[in-house]
VEXRO-917901 format. One line per field, with one value per atom (N, C-alpha, C): residue number from 0; atom name; x, z, y. Coordinates in steps of 0.1 Angstrom, whole numbers. Layout:
N
num	c(NUM; ...)
atomo	c(CA; ...)
xx	c(X; ...)
zz	c(Z; ...)
yy	c(Y; ...)
***
This chain:
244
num	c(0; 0; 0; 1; 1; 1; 2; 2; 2; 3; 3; 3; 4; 4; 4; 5; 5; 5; 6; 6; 6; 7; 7; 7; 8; 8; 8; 9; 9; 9; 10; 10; 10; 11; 11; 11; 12; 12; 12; 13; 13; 13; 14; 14; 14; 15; 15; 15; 16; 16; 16; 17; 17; 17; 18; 18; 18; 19; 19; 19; 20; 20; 20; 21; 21; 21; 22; 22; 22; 23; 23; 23; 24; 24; 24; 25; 25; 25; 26; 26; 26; 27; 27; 27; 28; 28; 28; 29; 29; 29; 30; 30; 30; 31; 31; 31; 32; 32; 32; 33; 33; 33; 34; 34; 34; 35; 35; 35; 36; 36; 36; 37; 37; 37; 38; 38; 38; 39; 39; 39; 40; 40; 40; 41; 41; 41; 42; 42; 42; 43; 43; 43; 44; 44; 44; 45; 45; 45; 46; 46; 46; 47; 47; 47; 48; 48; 48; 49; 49; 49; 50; 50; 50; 51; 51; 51; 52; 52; 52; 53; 53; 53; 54; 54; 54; 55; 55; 55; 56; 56; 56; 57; 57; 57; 58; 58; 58; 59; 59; 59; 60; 60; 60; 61; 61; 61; 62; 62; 62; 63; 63; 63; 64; 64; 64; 65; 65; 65; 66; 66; 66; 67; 67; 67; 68; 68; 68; 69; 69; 69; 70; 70; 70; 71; 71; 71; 72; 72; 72; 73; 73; 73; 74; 74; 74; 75; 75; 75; 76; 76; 76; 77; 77; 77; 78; 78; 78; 79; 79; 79; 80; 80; 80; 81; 81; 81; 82; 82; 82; 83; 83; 83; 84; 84; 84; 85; 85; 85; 86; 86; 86; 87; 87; 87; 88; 88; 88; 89; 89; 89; 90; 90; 90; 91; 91; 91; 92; 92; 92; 93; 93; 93; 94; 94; 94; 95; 95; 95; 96; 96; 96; 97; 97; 97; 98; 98; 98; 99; 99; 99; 100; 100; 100; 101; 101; 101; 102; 102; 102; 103; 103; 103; 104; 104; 104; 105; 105; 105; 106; 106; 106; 107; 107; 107; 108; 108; 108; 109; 109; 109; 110; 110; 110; 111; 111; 111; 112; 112; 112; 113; 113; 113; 114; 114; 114; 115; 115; 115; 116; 116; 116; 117; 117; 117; 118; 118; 118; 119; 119; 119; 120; 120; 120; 121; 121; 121; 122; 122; 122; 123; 123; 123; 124; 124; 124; 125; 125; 125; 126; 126; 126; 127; 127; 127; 128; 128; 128; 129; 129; 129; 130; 130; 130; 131; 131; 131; 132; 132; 132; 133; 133; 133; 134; 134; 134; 135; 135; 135; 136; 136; 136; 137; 137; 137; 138; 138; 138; 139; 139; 139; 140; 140; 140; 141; 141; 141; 142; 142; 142; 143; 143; 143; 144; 144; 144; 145; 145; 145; 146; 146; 146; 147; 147; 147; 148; 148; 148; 149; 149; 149; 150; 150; 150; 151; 151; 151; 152; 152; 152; 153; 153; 153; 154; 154; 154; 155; 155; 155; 156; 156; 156; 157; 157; 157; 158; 158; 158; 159; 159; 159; 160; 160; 160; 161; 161; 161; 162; 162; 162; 163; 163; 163; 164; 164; 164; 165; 165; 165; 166; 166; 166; 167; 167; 167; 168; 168; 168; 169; 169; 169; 170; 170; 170; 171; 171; 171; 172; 172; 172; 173; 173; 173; 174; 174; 174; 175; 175; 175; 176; 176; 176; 177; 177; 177; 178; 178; 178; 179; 179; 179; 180; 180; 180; 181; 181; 181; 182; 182; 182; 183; 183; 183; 184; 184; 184; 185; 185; 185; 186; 186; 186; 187; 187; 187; 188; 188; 188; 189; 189; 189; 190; 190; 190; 191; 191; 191; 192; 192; 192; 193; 193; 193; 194; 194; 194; 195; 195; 195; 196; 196; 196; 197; 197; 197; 198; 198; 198; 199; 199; 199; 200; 200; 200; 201; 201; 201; 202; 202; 202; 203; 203; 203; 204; 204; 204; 205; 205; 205; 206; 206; 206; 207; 207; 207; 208; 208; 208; 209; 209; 209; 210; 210; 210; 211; 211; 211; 212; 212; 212; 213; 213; 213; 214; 214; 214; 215; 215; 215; 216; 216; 216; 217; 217; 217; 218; 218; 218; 219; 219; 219; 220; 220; 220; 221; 221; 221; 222; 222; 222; 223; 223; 223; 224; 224; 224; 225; 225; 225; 226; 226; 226; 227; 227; 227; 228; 228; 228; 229; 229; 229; 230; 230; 230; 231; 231; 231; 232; 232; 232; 233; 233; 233; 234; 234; 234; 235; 235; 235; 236; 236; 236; 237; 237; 237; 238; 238; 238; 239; 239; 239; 240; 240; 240; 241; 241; 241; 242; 242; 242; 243; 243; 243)
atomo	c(N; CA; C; N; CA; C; N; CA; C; N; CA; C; N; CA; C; N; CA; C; N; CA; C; N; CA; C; N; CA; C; N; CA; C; N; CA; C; N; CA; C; N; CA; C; N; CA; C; N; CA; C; N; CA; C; N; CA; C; N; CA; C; N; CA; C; N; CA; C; N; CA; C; N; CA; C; N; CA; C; N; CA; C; N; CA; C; N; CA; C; N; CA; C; N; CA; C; N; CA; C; N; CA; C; N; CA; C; N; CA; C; N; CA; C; N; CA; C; N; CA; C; N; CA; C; N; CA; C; N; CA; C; N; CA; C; N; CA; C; N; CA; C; N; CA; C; N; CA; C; N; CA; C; N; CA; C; N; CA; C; N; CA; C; N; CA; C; N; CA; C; N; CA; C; N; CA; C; N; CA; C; N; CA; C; N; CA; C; N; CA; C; N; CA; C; N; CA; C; N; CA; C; N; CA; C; N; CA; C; N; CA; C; N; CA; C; N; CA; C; N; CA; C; N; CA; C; N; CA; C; N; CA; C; N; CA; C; N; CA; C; N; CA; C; N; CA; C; N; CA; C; N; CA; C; N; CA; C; N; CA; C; N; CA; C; N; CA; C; N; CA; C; N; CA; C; N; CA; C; N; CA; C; N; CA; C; N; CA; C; N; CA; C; N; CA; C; N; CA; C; N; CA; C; N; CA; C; N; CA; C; N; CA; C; N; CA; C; N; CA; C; N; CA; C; N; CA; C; N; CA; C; N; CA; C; N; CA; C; N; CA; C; N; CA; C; N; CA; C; N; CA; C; N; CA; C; N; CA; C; N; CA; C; N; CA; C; N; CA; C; N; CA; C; N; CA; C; N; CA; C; N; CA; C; N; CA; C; N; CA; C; N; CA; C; N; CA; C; N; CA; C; N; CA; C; N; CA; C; N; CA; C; N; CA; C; N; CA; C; N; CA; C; N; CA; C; N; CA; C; N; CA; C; N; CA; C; N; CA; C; N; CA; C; N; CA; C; N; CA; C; N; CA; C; N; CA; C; N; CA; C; N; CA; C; N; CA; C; N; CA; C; N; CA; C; N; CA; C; N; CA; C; N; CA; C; N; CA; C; N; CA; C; N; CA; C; N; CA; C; N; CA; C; N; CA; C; N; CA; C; N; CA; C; N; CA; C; N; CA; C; N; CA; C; N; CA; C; N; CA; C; N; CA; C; N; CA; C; N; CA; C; N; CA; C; N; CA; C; N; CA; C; N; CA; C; N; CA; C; N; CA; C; N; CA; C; N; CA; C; N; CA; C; N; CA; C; N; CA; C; N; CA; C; N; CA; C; N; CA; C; N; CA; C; N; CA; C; N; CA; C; N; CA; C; N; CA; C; N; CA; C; N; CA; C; N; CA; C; N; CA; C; N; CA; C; N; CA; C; N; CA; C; N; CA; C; N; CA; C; N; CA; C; N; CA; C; N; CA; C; N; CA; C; N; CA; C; N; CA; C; N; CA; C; N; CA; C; N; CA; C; N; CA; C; N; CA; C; N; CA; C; N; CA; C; N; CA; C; N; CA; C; N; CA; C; N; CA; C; N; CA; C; N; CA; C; N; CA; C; N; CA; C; N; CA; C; N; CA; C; N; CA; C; N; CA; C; N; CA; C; N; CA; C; N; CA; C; N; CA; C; N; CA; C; N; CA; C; N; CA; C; N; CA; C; N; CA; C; N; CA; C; N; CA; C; N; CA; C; N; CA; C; N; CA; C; N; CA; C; N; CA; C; N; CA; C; N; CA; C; N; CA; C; N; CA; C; N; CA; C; N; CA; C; N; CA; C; N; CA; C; N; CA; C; N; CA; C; N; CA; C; N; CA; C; N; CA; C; N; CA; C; N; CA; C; N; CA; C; N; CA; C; N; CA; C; N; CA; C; N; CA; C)
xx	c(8; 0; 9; 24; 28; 35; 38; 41; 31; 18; 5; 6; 5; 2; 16; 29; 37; 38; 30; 34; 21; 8; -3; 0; 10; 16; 26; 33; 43; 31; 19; 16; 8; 4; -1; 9; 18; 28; 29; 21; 28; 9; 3; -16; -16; -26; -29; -40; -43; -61; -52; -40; -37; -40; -29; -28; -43; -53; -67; -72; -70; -78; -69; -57; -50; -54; -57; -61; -74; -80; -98; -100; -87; -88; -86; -73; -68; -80; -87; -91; -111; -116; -128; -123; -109; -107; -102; -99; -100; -112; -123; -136; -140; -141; -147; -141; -128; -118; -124; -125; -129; -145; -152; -168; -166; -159; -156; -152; -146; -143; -148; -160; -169; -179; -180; -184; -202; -205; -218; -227; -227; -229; -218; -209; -196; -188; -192; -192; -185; -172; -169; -173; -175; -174; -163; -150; -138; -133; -139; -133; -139; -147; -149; -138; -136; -132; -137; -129; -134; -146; -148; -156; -151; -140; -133; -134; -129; -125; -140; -152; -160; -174; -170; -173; -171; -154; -146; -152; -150; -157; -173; -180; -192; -192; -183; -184; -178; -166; -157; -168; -171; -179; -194; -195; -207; -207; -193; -191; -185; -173; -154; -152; -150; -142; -147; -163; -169; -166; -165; -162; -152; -138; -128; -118; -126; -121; -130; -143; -146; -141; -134; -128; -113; -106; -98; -99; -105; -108; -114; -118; -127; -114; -106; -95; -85; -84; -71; -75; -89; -93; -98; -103; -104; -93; -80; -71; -64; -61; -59; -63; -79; -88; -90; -90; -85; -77; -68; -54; -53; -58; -54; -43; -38; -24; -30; -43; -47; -42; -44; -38; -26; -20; -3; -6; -12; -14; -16; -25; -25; -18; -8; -2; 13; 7; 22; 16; 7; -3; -4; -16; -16; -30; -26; -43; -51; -60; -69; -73; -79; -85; -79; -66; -55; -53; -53; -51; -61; -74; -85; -86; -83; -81; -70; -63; -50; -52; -55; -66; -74; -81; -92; -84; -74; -69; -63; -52; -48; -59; -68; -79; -84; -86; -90; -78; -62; -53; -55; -59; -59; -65; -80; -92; -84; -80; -73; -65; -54; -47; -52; -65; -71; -72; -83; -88; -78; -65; -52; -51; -51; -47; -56; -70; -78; -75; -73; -73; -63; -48; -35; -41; -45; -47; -55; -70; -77; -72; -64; -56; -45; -37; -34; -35; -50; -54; -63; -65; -67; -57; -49; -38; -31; -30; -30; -40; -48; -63; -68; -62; -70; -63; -46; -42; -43; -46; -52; -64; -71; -86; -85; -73; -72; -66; -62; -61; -58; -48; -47; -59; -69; -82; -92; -91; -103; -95; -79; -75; -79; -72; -76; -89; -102; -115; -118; -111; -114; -107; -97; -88; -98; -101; -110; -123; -127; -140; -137; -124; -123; -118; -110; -105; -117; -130; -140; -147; -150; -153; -147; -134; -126; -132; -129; -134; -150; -159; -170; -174; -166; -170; -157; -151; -150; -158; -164; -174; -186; -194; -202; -203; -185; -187; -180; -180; -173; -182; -197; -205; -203; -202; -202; -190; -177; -168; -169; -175; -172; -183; -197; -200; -199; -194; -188; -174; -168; -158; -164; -173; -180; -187; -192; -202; -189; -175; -165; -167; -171; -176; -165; -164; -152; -152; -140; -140; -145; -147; -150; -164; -171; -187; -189; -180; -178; -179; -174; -172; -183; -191; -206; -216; -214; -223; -223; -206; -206; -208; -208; -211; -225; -235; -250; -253; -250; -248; -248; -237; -233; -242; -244; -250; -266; -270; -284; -281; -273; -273; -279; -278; -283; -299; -302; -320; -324; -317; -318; -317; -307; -305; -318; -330; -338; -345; -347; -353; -343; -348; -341; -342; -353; -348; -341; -342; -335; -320; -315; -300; -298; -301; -296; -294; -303; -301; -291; -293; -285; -273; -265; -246; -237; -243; -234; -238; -245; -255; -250; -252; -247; -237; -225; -215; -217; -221; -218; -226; -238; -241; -231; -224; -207; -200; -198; -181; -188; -200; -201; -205; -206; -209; -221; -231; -243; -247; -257; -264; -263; -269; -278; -277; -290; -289; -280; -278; -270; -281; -290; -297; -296; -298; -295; -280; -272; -260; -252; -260; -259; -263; -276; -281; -272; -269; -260; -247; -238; -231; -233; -243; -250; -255; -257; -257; -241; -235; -221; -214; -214; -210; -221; -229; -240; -231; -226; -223; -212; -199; -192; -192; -202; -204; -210; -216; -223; -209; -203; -192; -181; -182; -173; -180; -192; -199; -196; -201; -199; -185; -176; -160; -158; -167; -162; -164; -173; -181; -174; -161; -155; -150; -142; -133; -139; -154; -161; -166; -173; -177; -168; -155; -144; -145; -144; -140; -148; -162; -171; -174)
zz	c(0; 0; 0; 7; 11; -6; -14; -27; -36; -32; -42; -38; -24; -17; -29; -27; -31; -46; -52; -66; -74; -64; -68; -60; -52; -49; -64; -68; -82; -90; -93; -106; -105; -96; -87; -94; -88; -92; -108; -118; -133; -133; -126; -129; -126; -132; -136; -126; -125; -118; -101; -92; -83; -80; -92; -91; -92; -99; -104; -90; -83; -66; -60; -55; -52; -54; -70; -73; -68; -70; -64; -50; -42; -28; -27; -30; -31; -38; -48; -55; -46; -38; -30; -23; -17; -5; -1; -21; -20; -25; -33; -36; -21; -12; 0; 9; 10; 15; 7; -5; -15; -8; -8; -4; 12; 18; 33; 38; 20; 24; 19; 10; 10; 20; 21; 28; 27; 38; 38; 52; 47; 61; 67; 61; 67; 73; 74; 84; 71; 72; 65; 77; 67; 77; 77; 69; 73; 84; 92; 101; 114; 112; 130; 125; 143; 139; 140; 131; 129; 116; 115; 103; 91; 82; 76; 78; 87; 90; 92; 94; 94; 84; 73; 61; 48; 51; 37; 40; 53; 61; 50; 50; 42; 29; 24; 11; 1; 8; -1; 3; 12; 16; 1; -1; -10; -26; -27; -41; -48; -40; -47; -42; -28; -24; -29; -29; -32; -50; -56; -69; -69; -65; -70; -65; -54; -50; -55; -62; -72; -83; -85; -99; -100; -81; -85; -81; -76; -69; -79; -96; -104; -111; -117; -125; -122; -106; -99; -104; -99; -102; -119; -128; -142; -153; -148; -156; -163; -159; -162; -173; -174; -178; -193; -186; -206; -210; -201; -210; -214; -215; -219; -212; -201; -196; -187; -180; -176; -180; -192; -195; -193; -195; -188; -171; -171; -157; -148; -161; -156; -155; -167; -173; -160; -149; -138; -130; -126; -122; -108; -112; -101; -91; -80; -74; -78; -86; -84; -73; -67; -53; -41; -42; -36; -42; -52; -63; -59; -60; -59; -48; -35; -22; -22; -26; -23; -31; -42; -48; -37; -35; -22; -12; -9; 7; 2; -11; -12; -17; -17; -26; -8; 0; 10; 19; 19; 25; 15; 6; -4; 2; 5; 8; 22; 28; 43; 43; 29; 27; 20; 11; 10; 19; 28; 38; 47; 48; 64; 55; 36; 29; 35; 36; 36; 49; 62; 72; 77; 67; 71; 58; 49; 45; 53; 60; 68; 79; 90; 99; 98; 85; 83; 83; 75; 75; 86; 92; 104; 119; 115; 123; 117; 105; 100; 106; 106; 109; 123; 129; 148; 151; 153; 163; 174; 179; 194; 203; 189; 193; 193; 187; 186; 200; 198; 211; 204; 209; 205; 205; 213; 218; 205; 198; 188; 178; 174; 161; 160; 174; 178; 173; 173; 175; 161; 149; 141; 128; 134; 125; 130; 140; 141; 135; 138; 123; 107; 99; 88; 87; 97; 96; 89; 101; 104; 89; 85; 75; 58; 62; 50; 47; 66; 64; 60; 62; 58; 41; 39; 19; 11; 19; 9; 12; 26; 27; 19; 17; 12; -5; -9; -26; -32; -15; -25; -31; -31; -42; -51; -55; -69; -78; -67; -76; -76; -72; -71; -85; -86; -92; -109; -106; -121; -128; -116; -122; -124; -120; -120; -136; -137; -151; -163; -161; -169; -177; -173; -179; -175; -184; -183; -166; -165; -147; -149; -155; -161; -153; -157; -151; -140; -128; -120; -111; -116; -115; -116; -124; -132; -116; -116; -110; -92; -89; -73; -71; -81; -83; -79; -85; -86; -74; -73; -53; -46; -42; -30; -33; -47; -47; -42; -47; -36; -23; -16; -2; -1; -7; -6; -2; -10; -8; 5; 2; 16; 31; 31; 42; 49; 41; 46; 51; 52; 60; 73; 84; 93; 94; 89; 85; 72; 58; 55; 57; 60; 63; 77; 79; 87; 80; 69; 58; 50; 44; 35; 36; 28; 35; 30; 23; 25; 38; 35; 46; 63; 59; 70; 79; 71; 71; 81; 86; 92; 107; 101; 115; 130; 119; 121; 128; 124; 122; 133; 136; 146; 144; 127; 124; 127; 129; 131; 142; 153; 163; 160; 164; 164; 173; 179; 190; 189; 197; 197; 185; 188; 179; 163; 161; 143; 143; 152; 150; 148; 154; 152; 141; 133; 123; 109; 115; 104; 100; 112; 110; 103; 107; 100; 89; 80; 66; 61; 69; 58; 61; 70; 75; 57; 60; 50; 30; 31; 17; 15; 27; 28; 25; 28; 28; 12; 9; -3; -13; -11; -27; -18; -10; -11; -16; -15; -25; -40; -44; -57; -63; -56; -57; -58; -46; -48; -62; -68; -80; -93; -87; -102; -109; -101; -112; -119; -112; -120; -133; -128; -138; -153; -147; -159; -164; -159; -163; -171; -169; -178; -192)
yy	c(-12; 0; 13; 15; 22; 28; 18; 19; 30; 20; 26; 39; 47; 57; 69; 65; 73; 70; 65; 67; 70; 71; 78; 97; 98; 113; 116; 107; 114; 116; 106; 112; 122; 127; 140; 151; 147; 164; 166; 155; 161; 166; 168; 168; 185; 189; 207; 207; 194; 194; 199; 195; 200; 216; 221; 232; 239; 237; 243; 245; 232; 230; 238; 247; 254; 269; 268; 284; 285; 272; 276; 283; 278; 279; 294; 302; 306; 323; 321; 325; 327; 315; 319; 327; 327; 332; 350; 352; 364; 374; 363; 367; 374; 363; 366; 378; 381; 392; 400; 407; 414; 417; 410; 416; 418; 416; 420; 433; 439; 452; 461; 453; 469; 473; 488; 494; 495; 491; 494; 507; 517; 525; 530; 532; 530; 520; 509; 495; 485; 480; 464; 456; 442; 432; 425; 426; 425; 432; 441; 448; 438; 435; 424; 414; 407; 399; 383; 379; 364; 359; 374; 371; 366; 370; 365; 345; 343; 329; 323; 329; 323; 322; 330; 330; 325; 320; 313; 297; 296; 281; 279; 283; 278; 282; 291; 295; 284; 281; 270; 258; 257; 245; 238; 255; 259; 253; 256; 265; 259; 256; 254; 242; 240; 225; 214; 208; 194; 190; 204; 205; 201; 205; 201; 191; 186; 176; 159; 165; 153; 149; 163; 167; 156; 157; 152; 136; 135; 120; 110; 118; 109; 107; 118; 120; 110; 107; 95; 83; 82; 70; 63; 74; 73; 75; 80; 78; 72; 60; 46; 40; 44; 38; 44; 61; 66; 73; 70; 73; 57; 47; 30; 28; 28; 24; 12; 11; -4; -13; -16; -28; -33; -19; -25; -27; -17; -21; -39; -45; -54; -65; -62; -72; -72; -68; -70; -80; -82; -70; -66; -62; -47; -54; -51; -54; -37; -38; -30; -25; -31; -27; -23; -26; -16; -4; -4; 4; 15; 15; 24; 28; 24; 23; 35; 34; 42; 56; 56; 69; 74; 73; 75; 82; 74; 80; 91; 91; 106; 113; 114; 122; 128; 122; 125; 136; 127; 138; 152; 151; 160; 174; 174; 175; 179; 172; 179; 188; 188; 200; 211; 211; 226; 231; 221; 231; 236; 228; 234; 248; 249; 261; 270; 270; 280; 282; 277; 279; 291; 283; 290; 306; 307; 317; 328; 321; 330; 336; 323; 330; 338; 339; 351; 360; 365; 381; 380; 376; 380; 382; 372; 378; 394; 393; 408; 424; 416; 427; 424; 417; 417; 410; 409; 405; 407; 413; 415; 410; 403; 397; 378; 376; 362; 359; 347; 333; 321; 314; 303; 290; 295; 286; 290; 299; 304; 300; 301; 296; 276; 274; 259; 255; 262; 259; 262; 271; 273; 263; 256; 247; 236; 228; 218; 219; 231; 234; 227; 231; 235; 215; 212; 198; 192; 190; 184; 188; 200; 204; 192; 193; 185; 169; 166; 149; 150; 157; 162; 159; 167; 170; 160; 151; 138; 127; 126; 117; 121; 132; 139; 136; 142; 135; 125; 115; 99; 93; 93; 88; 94; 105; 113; 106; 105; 102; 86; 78; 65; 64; 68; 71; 70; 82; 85; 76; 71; 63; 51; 48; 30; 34; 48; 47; 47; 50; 53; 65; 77; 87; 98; 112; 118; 123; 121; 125; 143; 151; 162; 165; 157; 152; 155; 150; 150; 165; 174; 185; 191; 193; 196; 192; 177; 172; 174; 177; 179; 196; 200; 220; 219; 213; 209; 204; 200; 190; 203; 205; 215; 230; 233; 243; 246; 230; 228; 227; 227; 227; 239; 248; 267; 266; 256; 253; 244; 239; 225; 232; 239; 250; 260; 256; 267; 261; 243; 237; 226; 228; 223; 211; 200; 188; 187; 192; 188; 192; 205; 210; 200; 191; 177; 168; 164; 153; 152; 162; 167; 167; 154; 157; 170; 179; 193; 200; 198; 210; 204; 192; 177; 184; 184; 187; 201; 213; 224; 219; 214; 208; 200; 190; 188; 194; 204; 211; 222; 224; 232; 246; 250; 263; 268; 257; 260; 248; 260; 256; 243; 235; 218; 208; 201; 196; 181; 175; 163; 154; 152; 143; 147; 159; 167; 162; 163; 163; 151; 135; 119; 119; 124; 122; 126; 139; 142; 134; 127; 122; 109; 100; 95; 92; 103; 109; 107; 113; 117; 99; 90; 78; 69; 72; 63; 66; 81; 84; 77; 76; 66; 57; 47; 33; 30; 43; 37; 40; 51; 50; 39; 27; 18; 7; 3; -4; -4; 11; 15; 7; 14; 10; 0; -12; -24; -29; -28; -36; -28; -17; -15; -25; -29; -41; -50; -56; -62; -58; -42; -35; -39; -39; -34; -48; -56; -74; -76; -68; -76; -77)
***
């Protein structure tokens, strides 16, 4: 596994899809800084603090992250497949199922490193703009957010990618289809059972952004544990898919 792990990290470094999830991050996070500092009444809301850091939290959550981390988790696992290099693949061969397994887990460290990006970006300009108002107990409480957040929205879009790679369709799709997802969370949100059901929405219930009693909050986990289980199903019955 320890092989699969580091040689699904090299072919990472020659992929454009990395860097795209980098600028995304990079790019919500100054959309959001940007509307923070217009003035309304005289009043930004980049001038409180913590707002920043507690804004980029649901917007990437919204918008950018489930997108591109389907984007890259379909791409790991469908490449193989059309670029035709499988077949050499097999001809060693290769366990598959290790193989897809080990995709997943970097798709997930992956997903852990946007979010530490967004985190280490937010806590910057706010260390910039209120150091005086921070604490090591609020940065603490805000990186556990964003963590919880991460494991969140790859549990949330490993059906999508398991998905899409079982139908063998362009990992591209993927992208389309986790944008469409997360962007209904916007609707789902305005009802309190479903912003419990709903594994984006799931997800804040989670991480703590929003109120919710212990029960909303088993349920939710619940939800994102169930999306889990179903893109390992999915996954399992790739290889077959492919044999047949």
């Amino acid at each position: 596994m320890k092989i699969l792990l580091l040689t699904e990290c090299m072919k990472l470094r020659r992929s454009k899809i990395v860097w795209i999830s980098v600028a995304a991050a990079f790019l919500i996070s100054a959309i959001v800084f940007l509307g923070g500092t217009a003035e309304n009444d005289s009043i930004r809301l980049i001038d409180s603090a913590g707002w920043y850091m507690s804004v980029v939290q649901p917007m990437s959550t919204m918008f950018v992250i489930p997108a591109v981390i389907a984007l890259l988790g379909s791409y790991m696992i469908c490449r193989e497949e059309q670029e035709d290099t499988i077949k050499s693949l097999r001809l060693i061969p290769i366990n598959e199922t290790k193989m897809t397994a080990a995709k997943m887990i970097i798709t997930f460290a992956f997903c852990i490193l946007i979010y530490l990006l967004l985190f280490v970006i937010t806590l910057t300009a706010e260390a910039i703009l209120h150091v005086q108002d921070l604490s090591v107990s609020i940065a603490a409480g805000y990186l556990t957010a964003y963590i919880i957040d991460a494991a969140g929205v790859f549990l949330a879009v490993s059906p999508v990618i398991a998905l899409v790679s079982y139908m063998k369709k362009s990992y591209w799709i993927s992208l389309v289809i986790a944008e469409i997802y997360s962007f209904a969370g916007l609707f789902m949100s305005m009802s309190n059972t479903l912003k419990t059901l709903y594994p984006i929405t799931a997800i804040f219930g989670v991480s703590g952004y929003y109120e919710t009693s212990a029960v909303s909050k088993t349920e939710s986990i619940a939800v994102l544990l169930v999306c889990g289980c179903l893109s390992f199903v999915i996954l399992k019955g790739l290889k077959f898919h492919e044999d047949r």
